[in-house]
Each structure stands twice: as C-alpha cells, then as structure tokens.
RONUTI-790684 format. One record per residue: x, y, z of N, C-alpha, C in turn. Coordinates in steps of 0.1 Angstrom, whole numbers, padded with zeros to 4 digits, always signed. Layout:
XYZXYZXYZ;...
This chain:
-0464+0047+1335-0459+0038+1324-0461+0023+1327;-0460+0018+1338-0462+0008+1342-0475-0001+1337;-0483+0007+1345-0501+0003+1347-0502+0004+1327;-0499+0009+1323-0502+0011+1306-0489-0008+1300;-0481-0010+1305-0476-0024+1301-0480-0032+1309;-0484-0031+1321-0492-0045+1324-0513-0043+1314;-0515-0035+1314-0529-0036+1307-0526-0044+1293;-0509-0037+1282-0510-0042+1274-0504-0061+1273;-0497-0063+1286-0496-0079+1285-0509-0083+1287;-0518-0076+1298-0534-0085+1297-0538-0088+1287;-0538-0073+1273-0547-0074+1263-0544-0086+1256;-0528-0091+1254-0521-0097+1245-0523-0110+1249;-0525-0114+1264-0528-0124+1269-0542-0128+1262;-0550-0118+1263-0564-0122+1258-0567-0122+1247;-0561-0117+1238-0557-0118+1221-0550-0132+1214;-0544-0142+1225-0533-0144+1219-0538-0159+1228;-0548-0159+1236-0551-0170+1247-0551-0184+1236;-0563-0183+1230-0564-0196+1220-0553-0203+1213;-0543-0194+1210-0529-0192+1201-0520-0204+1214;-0522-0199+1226-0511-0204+1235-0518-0220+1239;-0508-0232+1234-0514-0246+1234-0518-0247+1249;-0506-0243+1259-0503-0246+1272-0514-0236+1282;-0520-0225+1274-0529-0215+1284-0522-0208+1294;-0506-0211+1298-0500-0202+1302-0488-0192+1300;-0488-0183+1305-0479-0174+1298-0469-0165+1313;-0461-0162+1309-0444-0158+1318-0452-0146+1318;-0442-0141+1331-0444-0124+1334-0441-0116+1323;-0431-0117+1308-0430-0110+1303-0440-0110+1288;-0450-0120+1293-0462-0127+1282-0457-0135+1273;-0450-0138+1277-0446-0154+1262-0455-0164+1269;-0458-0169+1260-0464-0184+1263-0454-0195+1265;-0464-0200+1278-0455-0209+1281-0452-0225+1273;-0437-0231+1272-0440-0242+1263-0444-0251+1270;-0450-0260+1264-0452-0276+1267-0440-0283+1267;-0439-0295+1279-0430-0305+1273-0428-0316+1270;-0422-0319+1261-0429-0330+1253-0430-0344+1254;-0434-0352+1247-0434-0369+1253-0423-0370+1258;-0420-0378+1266-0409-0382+1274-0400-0376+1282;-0410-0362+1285-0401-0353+1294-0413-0347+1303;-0408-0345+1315-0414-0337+1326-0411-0324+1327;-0419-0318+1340-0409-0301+1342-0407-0305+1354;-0390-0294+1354-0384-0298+1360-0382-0278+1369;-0384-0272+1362-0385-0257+1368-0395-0252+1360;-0410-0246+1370-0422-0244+1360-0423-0230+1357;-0433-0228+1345-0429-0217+1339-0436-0202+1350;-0427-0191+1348-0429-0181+1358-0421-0164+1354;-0412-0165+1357-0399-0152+1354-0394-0159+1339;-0392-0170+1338-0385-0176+1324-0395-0185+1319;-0396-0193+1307-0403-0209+1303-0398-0216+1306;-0405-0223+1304-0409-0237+1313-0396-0249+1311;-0384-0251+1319-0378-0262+1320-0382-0275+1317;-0378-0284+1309-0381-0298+1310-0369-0308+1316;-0371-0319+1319-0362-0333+1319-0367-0344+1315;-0357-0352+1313-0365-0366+1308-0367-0375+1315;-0379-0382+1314-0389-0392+1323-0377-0399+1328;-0374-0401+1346-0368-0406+1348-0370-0424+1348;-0361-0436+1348-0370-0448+1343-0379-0458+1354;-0384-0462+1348-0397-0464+1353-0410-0459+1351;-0411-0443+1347-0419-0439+1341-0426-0433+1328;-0434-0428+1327-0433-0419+1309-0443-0412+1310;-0440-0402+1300-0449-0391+1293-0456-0396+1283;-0470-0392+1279-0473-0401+1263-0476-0391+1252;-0477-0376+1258-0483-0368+1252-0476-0355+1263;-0476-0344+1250-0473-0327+1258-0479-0322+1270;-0474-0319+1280-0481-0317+1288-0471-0305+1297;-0479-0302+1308-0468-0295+1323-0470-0303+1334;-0477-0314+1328-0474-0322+1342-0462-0333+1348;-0459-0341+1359-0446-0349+1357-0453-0361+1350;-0441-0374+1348-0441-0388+1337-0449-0390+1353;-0457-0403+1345-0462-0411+1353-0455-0427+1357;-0456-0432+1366-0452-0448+1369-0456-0458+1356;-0447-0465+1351-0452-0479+1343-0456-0485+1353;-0466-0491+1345-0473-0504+1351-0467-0522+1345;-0472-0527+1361-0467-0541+1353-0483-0551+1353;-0475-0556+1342-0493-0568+1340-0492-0577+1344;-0504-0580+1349-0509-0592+1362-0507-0611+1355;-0502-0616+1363-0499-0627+1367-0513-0630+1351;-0506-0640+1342-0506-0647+1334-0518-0641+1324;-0512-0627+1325-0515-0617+1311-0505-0615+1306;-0499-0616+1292-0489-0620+1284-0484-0605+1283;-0475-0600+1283-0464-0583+1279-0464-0580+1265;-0471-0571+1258-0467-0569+1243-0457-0559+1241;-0459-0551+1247-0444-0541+1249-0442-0531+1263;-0428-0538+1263-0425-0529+1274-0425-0515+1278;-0421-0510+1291-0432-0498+1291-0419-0483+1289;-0415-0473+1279-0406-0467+1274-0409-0451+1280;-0403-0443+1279-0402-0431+1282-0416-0423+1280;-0418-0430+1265-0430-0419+1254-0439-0434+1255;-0440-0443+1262-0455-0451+1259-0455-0457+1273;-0469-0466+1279-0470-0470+1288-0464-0487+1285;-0471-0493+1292-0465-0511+1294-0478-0513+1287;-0480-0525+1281-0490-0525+1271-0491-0543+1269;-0502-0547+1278-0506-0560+1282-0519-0565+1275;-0515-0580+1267-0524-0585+1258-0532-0588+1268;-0548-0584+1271-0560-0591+1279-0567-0597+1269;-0574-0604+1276-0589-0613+1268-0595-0604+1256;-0602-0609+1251-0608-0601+1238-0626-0598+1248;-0627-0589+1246-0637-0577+1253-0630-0573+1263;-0623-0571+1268-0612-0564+1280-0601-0553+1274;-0595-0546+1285-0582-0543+1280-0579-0541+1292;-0562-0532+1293-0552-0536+1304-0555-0519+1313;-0560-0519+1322-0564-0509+1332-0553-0501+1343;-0544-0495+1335-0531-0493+1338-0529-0492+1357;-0540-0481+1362-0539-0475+1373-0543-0483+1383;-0554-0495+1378-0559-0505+1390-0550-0516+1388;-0538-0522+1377-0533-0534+1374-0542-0540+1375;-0553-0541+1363-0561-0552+1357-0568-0555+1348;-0572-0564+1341-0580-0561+1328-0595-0563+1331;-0600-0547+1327-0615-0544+1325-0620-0550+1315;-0632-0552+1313-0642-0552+1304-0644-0538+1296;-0643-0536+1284-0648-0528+1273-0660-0523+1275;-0662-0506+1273-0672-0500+1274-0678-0502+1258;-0695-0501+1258-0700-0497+1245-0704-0484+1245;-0711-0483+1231-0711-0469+1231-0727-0465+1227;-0732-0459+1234-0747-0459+1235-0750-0457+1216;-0766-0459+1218-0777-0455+1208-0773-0437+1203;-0765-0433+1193-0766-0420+1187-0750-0418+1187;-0743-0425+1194-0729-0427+1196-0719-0435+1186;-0710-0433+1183-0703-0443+1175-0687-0446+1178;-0684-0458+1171-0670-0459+1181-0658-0449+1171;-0648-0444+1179-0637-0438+1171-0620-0444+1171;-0623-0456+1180-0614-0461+1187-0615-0472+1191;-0616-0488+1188-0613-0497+1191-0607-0502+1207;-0619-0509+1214-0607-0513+1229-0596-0522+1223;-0589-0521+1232-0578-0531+1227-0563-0525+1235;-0552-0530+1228-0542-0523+1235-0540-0510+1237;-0549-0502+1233-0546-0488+1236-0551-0483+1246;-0557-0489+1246-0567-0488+1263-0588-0488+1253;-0592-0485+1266-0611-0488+1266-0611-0480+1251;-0622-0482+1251-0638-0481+1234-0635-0466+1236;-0635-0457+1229-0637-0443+1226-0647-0441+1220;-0656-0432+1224-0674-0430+1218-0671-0416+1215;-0676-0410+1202-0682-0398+1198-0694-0396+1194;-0699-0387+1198-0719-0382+1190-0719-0383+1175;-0729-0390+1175-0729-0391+1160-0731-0377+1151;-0722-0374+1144-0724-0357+1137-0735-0355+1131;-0737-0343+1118-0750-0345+1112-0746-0357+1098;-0757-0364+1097-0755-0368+1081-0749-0384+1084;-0749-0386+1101-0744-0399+1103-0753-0404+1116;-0754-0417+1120-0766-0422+1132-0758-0438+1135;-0766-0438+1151-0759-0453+1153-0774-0456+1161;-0777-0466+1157-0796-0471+1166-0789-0484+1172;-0777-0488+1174-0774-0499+1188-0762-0500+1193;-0764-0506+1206-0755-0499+1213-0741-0513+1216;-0730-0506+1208-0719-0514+1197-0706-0512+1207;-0697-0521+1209-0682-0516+1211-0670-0516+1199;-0679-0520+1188-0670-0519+1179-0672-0509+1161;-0686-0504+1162-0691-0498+1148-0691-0483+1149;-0684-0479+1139-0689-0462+1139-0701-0459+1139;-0700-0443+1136-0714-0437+1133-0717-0446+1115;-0730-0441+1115-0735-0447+1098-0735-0436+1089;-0735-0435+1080-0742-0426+1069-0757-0427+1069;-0762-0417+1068-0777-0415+1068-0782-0420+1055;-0791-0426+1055-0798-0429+1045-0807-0419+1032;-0804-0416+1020-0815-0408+1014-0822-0409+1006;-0835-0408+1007-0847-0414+1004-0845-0406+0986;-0853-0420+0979-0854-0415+0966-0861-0409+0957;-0861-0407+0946-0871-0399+0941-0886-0404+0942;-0882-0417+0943-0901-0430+0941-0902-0429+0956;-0895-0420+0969-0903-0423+0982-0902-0409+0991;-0908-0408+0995-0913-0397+1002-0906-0395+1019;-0894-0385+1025-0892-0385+1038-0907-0385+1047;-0908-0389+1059-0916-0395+1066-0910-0386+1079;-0895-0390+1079-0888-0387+1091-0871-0382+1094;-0868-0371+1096-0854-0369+1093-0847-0377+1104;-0834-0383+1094-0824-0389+1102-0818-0381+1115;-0817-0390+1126-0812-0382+1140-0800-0392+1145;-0794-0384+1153-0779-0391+1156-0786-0406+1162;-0801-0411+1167-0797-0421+1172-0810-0432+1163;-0810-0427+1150-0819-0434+1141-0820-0430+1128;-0822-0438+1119-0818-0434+1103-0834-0428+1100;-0825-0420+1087-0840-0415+1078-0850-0428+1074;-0863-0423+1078-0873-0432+1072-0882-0429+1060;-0883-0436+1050-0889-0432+1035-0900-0439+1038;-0908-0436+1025-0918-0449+1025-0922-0442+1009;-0925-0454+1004-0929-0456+0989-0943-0443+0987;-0943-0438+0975-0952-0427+0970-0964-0435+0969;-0963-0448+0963-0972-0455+0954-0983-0458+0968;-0978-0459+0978-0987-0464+0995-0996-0452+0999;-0997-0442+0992-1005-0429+0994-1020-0435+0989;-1030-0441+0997-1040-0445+0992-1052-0436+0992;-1050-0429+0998-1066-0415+0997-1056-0404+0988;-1065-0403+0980-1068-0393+0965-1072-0380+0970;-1065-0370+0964-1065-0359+0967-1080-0348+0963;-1088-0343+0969-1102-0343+0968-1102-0330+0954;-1113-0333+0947-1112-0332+0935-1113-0314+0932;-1107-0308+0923-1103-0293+0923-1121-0286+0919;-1120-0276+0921-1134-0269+0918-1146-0268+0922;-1159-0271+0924-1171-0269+0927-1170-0269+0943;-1179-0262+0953-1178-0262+0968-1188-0275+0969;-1193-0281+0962-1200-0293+0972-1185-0308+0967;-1177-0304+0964-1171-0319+0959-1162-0317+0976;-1155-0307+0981-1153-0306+0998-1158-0311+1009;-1175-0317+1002-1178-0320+1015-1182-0335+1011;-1177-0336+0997-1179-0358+0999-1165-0360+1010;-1169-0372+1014-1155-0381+1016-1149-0381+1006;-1132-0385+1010-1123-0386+1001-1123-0401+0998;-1116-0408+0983-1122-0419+0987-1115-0428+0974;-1111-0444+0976-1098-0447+0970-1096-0447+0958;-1084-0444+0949-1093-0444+0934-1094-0452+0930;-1093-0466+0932-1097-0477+0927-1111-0482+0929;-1116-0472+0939-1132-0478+0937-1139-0463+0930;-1129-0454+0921-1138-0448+0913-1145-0459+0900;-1162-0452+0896-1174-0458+0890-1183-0465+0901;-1177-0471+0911-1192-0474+0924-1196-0462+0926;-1208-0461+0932-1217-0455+0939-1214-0449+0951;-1213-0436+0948-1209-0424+0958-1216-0427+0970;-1212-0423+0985-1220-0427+0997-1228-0415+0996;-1240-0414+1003-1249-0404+1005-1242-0392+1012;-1248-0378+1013-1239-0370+1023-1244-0371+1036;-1228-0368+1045-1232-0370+1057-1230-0381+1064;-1227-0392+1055-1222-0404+1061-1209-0408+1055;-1202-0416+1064-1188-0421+1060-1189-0433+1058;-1179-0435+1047-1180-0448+1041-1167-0459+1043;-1171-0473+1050-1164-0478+1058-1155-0491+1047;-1143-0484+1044-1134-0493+1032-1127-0504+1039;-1125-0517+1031-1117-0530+1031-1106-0525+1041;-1097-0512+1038-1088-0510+1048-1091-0501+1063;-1101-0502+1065-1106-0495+1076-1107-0513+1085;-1111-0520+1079-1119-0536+1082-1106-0540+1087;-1098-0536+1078-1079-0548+1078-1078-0547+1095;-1077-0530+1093-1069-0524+1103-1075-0524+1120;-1088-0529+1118-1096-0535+1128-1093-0545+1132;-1091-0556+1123-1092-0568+1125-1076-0572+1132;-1063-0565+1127-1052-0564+1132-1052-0562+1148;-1059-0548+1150-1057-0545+1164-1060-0556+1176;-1074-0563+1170-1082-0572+1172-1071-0581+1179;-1063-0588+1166-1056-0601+1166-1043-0600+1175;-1040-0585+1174-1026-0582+1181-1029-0580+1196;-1043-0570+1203-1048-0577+1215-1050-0592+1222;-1053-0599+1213-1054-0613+1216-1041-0622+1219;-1032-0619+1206-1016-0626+1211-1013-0620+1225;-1014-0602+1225-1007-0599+1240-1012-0601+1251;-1028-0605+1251-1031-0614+1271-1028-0628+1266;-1027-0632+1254-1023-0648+1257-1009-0649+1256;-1003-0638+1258-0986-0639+1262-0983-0635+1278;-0995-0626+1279-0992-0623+1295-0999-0635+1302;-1009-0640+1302-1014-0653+1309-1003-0663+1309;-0997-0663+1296-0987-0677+1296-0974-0675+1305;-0973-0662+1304-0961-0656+1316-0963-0658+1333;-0979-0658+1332-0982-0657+1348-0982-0668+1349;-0986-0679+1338-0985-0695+1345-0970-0699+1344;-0963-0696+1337-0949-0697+1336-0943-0697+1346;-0944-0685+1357-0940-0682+1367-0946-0686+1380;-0958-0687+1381-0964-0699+1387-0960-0711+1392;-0956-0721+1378-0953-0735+1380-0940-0734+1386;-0927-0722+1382-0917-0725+1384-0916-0722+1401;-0922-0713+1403-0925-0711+1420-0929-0726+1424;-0941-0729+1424-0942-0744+1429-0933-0754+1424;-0928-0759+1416-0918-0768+1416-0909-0760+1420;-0903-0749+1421-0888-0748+1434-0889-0748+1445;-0904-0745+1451-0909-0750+1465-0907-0765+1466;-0913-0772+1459-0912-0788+1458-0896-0790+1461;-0893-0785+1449-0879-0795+1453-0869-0795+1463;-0872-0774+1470-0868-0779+1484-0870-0787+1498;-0884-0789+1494-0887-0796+1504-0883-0813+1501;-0883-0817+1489-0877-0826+1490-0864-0828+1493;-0857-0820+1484-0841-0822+1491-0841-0821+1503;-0847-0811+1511-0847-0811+1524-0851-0823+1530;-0859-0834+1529-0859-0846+1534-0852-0854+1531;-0844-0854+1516-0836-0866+1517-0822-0864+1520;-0817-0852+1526-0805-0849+1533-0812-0850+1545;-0821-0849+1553-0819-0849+1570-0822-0872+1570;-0832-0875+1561-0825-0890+1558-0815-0896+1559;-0805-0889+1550-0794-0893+1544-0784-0893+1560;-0786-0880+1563-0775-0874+1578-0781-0881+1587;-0789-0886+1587-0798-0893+1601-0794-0885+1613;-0798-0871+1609-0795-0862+1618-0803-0862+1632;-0799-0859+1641-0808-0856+1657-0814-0844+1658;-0825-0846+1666-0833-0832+1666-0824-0819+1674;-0814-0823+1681-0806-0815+1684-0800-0807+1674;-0795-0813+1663-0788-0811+1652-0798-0806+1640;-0811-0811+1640-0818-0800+1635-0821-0791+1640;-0821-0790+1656-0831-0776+1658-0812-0760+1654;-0802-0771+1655-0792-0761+1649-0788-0758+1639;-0792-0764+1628-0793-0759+1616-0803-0748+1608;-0821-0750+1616-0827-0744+1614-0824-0730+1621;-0817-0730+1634-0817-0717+1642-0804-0710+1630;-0794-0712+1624-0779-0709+1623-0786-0705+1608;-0793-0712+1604-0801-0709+1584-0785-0715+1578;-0778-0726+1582-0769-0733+1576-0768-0744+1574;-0772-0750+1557-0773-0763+1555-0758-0768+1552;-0759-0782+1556-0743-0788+1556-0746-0803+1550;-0739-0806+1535-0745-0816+1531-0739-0829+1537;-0744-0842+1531-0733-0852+1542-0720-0858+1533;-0717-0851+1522-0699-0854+1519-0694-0845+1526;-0697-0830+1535-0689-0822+1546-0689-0834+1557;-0697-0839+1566-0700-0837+1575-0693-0860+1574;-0691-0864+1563-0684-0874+1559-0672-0874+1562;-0666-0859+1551-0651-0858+1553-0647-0852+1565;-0655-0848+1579-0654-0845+1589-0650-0856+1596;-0656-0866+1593-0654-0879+1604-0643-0886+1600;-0635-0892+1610-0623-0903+1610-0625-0910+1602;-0618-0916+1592-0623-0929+1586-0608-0940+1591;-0609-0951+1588-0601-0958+1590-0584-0959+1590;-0578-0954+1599-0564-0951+1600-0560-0942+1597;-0571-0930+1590-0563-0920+1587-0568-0905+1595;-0566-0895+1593-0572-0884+1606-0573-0870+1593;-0583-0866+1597-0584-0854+1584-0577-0842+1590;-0567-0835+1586-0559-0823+1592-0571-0808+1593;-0572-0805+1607-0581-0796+1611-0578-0781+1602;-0568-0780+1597-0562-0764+1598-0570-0760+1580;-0565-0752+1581-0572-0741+1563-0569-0749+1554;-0581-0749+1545-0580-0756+1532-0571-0751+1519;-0557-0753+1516-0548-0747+1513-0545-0753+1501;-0555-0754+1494-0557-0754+1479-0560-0743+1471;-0559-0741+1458-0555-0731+1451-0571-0730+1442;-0572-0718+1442-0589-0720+1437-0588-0720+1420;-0578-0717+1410-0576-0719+1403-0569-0732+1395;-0569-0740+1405-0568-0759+1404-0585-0762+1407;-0590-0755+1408-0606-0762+1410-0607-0767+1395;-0616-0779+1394-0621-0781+1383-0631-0773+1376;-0630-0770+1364-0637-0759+1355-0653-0761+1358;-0657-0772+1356-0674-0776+1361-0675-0769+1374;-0664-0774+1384-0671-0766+1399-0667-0752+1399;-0662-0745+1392-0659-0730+1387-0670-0725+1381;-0674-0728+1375-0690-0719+1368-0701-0727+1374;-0701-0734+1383-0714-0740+1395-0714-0726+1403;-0699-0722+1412-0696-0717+1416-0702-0700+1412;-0694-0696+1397-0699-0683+1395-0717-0685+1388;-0718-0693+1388-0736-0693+1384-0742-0688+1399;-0738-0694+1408-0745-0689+1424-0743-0682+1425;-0729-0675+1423-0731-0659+1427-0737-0650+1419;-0738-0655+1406-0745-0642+1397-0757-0645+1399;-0765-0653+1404-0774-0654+1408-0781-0648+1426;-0767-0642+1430-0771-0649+1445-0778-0633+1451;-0784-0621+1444-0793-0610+1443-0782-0602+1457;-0789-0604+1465-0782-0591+1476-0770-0596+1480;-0765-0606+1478-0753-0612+1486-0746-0622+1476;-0741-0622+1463-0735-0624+1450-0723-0617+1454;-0720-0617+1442-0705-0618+1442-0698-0600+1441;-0708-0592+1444-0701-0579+1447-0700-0581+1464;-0707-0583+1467-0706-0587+1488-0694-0597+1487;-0692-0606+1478-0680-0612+1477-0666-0608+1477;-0667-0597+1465-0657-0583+1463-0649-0582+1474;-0663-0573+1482-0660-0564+1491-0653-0575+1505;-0659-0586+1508-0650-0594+1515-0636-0597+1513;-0636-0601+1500-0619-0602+1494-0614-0592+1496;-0619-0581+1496-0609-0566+1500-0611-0558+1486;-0617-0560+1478-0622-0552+1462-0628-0538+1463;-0619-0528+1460-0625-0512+1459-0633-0512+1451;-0647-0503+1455-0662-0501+1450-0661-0499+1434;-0649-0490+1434-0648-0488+1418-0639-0499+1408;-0635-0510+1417-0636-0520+1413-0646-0532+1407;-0650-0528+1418-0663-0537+1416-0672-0534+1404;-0672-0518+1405-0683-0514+1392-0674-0518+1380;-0663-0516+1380-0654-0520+1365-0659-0532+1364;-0661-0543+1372-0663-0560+1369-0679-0559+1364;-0687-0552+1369-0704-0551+1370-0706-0545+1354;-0695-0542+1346-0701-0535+1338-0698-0545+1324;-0692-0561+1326-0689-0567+1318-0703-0575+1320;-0702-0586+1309-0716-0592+1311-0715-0609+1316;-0702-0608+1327-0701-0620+1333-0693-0616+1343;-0696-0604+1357-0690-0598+1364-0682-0609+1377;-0691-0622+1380-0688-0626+1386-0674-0635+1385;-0674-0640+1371-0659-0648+1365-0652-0638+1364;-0652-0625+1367-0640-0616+1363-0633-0613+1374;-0645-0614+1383-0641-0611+1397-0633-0624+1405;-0635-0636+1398-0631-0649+1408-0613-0650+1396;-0615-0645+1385-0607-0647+1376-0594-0637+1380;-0597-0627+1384-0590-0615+1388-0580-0623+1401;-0590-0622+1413-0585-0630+1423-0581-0641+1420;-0580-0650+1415-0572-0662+1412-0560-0660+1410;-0558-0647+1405-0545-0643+1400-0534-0642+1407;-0537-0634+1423-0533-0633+1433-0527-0646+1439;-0515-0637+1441-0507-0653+1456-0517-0654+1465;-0518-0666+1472-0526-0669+1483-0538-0670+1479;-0543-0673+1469-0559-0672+1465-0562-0686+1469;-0567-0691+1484-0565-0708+1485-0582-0708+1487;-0583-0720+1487-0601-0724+1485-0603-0723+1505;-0597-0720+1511-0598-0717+1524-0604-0702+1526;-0594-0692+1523-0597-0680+1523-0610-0672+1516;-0611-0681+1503-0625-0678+1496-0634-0686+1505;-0637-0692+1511-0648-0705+1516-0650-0692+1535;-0640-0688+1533-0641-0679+1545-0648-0668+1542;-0644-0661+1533-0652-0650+1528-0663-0653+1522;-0665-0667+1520-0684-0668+1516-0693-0672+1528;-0684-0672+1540-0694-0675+1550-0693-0666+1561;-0689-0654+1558-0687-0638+1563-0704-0632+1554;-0706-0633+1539-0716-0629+1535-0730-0637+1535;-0725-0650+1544-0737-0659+1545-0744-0670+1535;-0733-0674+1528-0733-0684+1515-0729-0696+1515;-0735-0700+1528-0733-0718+1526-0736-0720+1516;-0744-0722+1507-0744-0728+1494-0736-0729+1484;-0726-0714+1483-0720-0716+1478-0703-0725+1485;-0703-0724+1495-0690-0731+1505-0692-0746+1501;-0705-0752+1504-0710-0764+1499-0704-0772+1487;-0705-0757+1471-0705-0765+1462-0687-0761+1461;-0679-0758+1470-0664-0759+1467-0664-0768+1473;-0673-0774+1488-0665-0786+1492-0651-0787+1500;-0654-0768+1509-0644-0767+1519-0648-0776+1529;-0637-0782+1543-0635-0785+1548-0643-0777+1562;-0654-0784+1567-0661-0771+1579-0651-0770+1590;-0640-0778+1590-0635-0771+1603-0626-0760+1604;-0622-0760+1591-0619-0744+1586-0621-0737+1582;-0638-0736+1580-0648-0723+1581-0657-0720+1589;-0658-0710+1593-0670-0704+1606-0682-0702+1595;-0690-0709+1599-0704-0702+1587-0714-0699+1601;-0710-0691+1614-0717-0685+1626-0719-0672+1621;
C-alpha cells in the first residue's frame, strides 16, 4: 500500500509541478507556500508549510520568495536619500542621470544599454539598471539605446514592393514598384527569349543585333559611381596616413623640445640627468622649487594632506584626461592601487567616462588626500600624472 501512495504523490507532484509557484512541495504533497514581501522563513517547508516572519529591521524582502530579507543599504557620501529603506522595498538613492544606485557594492553605476534587436522595458533610474528584452515578432530596435523600446515594424504599401522582412534587429525594407526598370520579356514566339530585355522607354529605337548586349545610360551611371566612390576611398586613406604621420612628428618635436627647456629651466647637473634618465622620472621645476627653502619659511616634509575633491575642476579633468588616455597604466591600474574590486572596475569601464567615475567614487571616501592618490600614481609609474596634481616629491616615492 505504501509504494502505490508514494508513486501517487510523485504523479501528483508531476501533474501539479507548473501549478506549484514555489516548485516545492511537503511530504504529504501540498505545495509549498511562498513568503511574502516583508517576511522571511523562519521554519522551511518539510513535514508541514513553510513558516514565515517578518524582516527583522534593517532589512527587507521585495518580492515572494523562500529565501531570508536582505540588509538595507546606505547611500554614499553626497548622494541625496529618496526613500528610506522599509520591510517590502530597498533604500533608494538619487544618482546622476545615466547611473543608478548599486545596492550590493554602495555605489552608483553607470546604466547598461541595450543592444541592436533589443528594447528597453524598464528605465535605469531608481529602480535600479536598464532592463532589455528581444525584440518580439512585428517589432525591431537597429541602435543600441538605454532608453527606447522595441519599434513597430514597418508595412510596405500597396505602390512598394517587400525587398526584405523586418528582423528583431532591423525594419522592413520597401522600395517603390515604379524603380522596376527592365520590362518583363515579351509573351509568345521562342526567338523574342533570346533578345535582351530592355527599358521601355527606349521602345521604337533599334533593336541590338543577336548575340550582343546592349550597354544602357544606367549600366554607364553605375560605372561611373563605383569609379568616383573608389577614388574618395584612397583619398580618404592617404589623408589618414598623412594625418597620422604629422601628428607622430610633431609629438616627437614637442618632446624634445620640452625636454630642452625644462633641463634649461632646472639647470640641471649631469649627475641629475644621468638620474632621471636611468629612474624614466621627469620632475618639473615648480616640484623641485617648492622643494627648496625659500626665505624664512621651511616646507613640511610629511604627506600631502589635502583633499582631492578641493582640487580645482581644470586640474581634475587634466588629471582624468591622462588617465583615460594613459593605455596599459590608466586609470584601471589606478583602481586596483586604490584597493578597487575587478568587478568594480568593469562597472566604471562600462560608462563612457570611466576614469571620472572612478576618481568621483573615491573622492567620496574619508581620507581621499592628494597624498595618498600621488602615492598610488607612482606605484603604477605615472609621474605625469603626480606632476599635473603638483604633489609634494618628498611625500612620494616615484622609485
């Protein structure tokens, strides 16, 4: 008797699976319940259903589930609170406009888009990132948007002819009836099969002989186009090669000049060059100025314990221009000096000004002093950029 009621709780199980929201079900085959926003489980389901309690505080549920509430989050230093964080919702932090608030890392990301055939269903914004769906049938998205749904497909009219059926990641293409310029070859006798076909606007001229093809005004166009459109594209690639060319030679140039009128300017000793060339560390002479005594007063040796978010705005995007510029040793090698998890870093990499998000992020932080950054840019080997903050060399090692 046994073996015959557990077969029939399997069947019923398997009858009844789709039915049950939670997928699980008690020894006696009830399904088990969900519990609901703002409750956890507190005895899981097994011999009886499933116990709940409510989110103790500090946490919350947002949705049915069997799992426990999760921790509220708090938003980062000088992101404004729109609502505090409740039983049934999370904490919910105004960020910049293309961002939102990144509950689990405390910070605001940059907004995902949503590829070519995708459309958005969901707005970033306080509810968290961009939500993408495939474009269904009968709808298409051809760029890649953080803010537009799918489209309605387009349908060609009676006066135009499909060409091409609409696809999730491009619309229907028509094209006018009247653009059909070869004439349909003429019904009946077997020798009219073997003229050319031929446009009707030059029916009454003089048929071509047989055997030969006859070379029309738009055979000539369409020559002469290929012609013209070869010619713009090597005189676009030549103009690129010399483009790139000159800019090589004048950035050569102008190092080497700068490089003469700072070892001028420092009336440096060959001692002092042969250490700058060996070290690959240039030091301009307002460091190596504000190094020296000046009259009655003594410069304090210790860390530069200024706040990098008092820098002035001009030397802030001097700043992130070098690093987004700076290829193997930019401002993700920066990251990772400051102490930045990889999957941090890709969250900043995926905005389209990774480096301000990353210096903007950390600014946020206590202790963010132009000392501690000037340190970590001379751990990845970025005198240039130390230079244009105008740290103090005796409180950075750039060895």
């Amino acid at each position: 008797m046994r073996p015959f009621v557990i077969c029939a709780l399997l069947l019923l199980k398997v009858t009844l699976g789709d039915a049950c929201a939670s997928g699980q079900f008690t020894e006696s085959g009830q399904c088990c319940s969900l519990c609901p926003a703002g409750f956890e489980v507190e005895v899981q389901c097994g011999e009886e259903d499933t116990k709940c309690t409510p989110c103790p505080q500090g946490t919350f549920s947002s949705s049915e589930d069997l799992g426990p509430c999760l921790p509220c989050a708090k938003c980062p230093r000088s992101v404004p609170m729109v609502a505090a964080c409740t039983a049934t919702q999370e904490t919910q932090c105004e960020c910049d406009n293309g961002f939102f608030f990144l509950s689990n890392h405390h910070l605001c990301a940059p907004c995902s888009k949503c590829n070519r055939g995708e459309g958005v269903i969901r707005d970033c914004g306080l509810q968290g990132n961009t939500q993408c769906q495939i474009c269904g049938p009968g709808t298409f998205s051809e760029e890649i948007t953080s803010t537009k749904p799918c489209q309605t497909c387009t349908q060609c009219s009676d006066s135009e002819v499909e060409i091409r059926h609409c696809m999730p990641n491009s619309d229907t293409l028509c094209m006018d009836k009247k653009l059909h310029i070869l004439s349909r070859p003429a019904q009946g006798g077997s020798d009219a099969s073997r003229w050319p076909v031929v446009d009707e606007g030059m029916e009454g001229q003089t048929s071509p002989a047989p055997g030969t093809h006859k070379f029309t005004p738009q055979d000539e166009s369409g020559s002469n186009n290929i012609l013209a459109y070869v010619s713009v594209l090597a005189a676009v690639v030549l103009g690129l090669l010399l483009y790139v060319a000159y800019k090589c030679w004048r950035s050569c140039k102008q190092k080497k000049a700068l490089s003469k009128a700072r070892a001028a300017e420092l009336g440096a000793s060959p001692e002092g060059e042969k250490l700058q060339s060996d070290s690959g560390v240039f030091l301009d002479s307002q460091s190596l100025q504000d190094n020296q005594p000046s009259k009655g007063t003594k410069r304090d040796s210790k860390q530069d314990n200024r706040l990098y978010v008092n820098l002035p705005p001009n030397r802030q995007e001097e700043v992130e221009r070098l690093l987004q510029e700076g290829g193997g040793r930019g401002w993700r090698q920066l990251g990772a000096a400051l102490g930045y998890e990889p999957e941090q870093l890709d969250l900043f990499g995926r905005g389209e000004a990774p480096a301000h998000t990353l210096l903007s992020n950390w600014a946020q932080k206590e202790g963010a002093t132009l000392g501690l950054l000037c340190s970590a840019l001379a751990r990845i080997e970025r005198p240039d950029v130390v230079t244009a903050l105008n740290c103090p060399a005796q409180g950075v090692s750039l060895v």
